[in-house]
C-alpha angles and dihedrals in degrees: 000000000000121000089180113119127239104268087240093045096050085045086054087046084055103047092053088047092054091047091050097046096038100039115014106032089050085057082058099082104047107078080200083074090064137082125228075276115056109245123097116311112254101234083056095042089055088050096050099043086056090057086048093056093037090055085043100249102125121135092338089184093066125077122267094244095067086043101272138103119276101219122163114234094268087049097055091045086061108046094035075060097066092038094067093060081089118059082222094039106114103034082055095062093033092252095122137125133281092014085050099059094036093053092045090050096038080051094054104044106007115115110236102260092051085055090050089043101041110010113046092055088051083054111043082058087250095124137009119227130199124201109231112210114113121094141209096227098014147029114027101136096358116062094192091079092073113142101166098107133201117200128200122265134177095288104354142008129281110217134212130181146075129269129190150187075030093171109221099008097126092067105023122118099181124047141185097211118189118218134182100238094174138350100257112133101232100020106034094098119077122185109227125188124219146165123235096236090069120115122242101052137079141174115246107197137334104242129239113242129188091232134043125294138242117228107288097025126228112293148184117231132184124209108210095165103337097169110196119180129248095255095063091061099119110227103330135336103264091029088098094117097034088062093044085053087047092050100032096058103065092028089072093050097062092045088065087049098053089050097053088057093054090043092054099051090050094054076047091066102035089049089049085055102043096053088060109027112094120207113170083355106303139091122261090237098063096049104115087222094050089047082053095056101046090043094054092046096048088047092056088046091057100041083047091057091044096061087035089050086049104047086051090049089054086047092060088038087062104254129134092235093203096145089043089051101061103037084061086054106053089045106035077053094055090036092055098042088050104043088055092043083059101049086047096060101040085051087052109192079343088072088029090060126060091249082109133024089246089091090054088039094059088050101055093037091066083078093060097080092052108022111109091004123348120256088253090056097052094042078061096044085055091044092055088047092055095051095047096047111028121192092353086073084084098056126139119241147058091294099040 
């Protein structure tokens, strides 16, 4: 086995590393860089997103051919790695979620005017998107409980319904919106594309969350008559939750790699502080308890990226790498949670306060565990895996 990555693949990595370190981790420490929100101000997000495009690191996960990339899975784990070293890494390089999982899905099954019409814009960085699926009384991990419903007109559907925590959605023009279209089991749910400037449909609120937000916030929105055309169906009506499964596959694998990045660079700046703060007459470093700490911490990043760097792997073989997936998720989630907790403690007030992003980091790592399927949903994914297939749960191989 060879971990070793491609030679074009590890330039591009650090590429994206020098960028990050030389022109996004420097924007960190002036309050003046960031939106109401927390997250990087728009006038600077439009500047560095120029200097992305310009060294030729724009939307690396889309072909060439639309401008991107055209990095395979274990490329772009590697690269959206080194993005999240910066708290406005990925955003930056339009690797960012939701756009990155809708692109990648509207890639795979869009026709091609759909992908004329809704995914080179989302590409180009002209316009956001959000993917509306979640409920307040319905569907979170399980798309089937999807109540929002779209009815059949003369040339289109009319759709009804609320959706929230809807990420993006503030600021959002173009949507994948999920809809129940009949009660069948496996083919009740159809996926439905729409621009924000359609009439039939409003955002509630933007919804208060414990951590930073992305650009757009996450919203509730209510359909009360919402009519979308025909031509704007995504794959087939009743393929609805073939497509979440689709997107939501690799979704949740970059997600994993983004958080690896942003674990590792809080472990960087607790691990600068600790080889040079004293405390009784030694440095924090070579505490054995404080040894103990780090090491723990830097153990669960890398077997994190193990099972992260497989499943990608799978992903490129062909296979669908739902057990993979989830067990990186699980774990990437835990691994980040406990490698910012731990930069938090060893900076003492100094991680408490915003004097560094670990703060901000602590705040946002508390989704991971629930964000595209809580940790609870995929142990039981893996659970009913493992009772279906046995020993052969352990097999080697892209479809193991």
């Amino acid at each position: 086995m060879d971990f070793a990555l491609p030679p074009e693949i590890d330039a591009i990595r650090k590429r994206v590393r020098d960028f990050v370190d030389t022109r996004l981790i420097p924007l960190e420490s002036d309050r003046a860089n960031f939106d109401e929100h927390e997250n990087i101000h728009p006038d600077v997000l439009k500047r560095m997103r120029a200097a992305a495009k310009a060294e030729g690191l724009w939307a690396l996960q889309m072909p060439k051919s639309r401008g991107g990339g055209g990095l395979p899975v274990v490329g772009m784990a590697a690269c959206y790695e080194e993005m999240n070293r910066s708290i406005f890494g990925p955003v930056v390089f339009n690797s960012a979620a939701p756009d990155d999982g809708n692109m990648i899905v509207l890639e795979k099954v869009a026709t091609e005017a759909q992908k004329a019409r809704w995914l080179q814009p989302i590409v180009d960085g002209e316009v956001q998107s959000s993917f509306a699926m979640t409920e307040p009384d319905g569907c979170g991990s399980d798309p089937s409980l999807t109540y929002t419903r779209a009815e059949k007109v003369q040339g289109g559907w009319r759709v009804t319904g609320r959706k929230h925590y809807i990420t993006g959605a503030g600021e959002s023009k173009h949507f994948l919106l999920i809809a129940r279209t009949s009660d069948d089991d496996r083919k009740g749910l159809t996926c439905f594309l729409f621009h924000a400037d359609q009439p039939g449909w409003r955002i509630i609120r933007r919804i208060p969350i414990m951590g930073p937000e992305e650009h757009g916030g996450h919203c509730e929105i209510a359909f009360d008559g919402l009519e979308i055309p025909d031509e704007n169906v995504l794959m087939g009506v009743g393929d609805g939750l073939k497509l979440t499964q689709i997107r939501l596959g690799t979704a949740r694998l970059t997600h994993c790699m983004r958080w690896l990045g942003m674990g590792r660079r809080a472990l960087e700046i607790a691990m600068e502080r600790i080889a040079v703060r004293e405390s009784f007459g030694q440095k924090l470093i070579d505490r054995e308890s404080v040894q103990g700490l780090v090491g723990q911490a830097a153990m669960e990043l890398e077997i994190g990226r193990l099972l992260t760097m497989k499943a990608a792997w799978v992903l490129d073989q062909g296979g669908f790498a739902r057990k993979e997936v989830s067990m990186a998720k699980i774990v990437v989630a835990d691994a980040l949670h406990k490698s910012v907790d731990t930069a938090l403690q060893l900076l003492g007030a100094r991680g408490y306060s915003k004097d560094t992003p670990v703060e901000w980091m602590y705040r946002y790592a508390r989704q991971a565990r629930l964000v595209d399927g809580a940790s609870e949903v995929h142990r039981m994914v893996l659970a009913n895996f493992l009772r279906r297939e046995g020993r052969e749960f352990f097999q080697w191989g892209a479809h193991g």
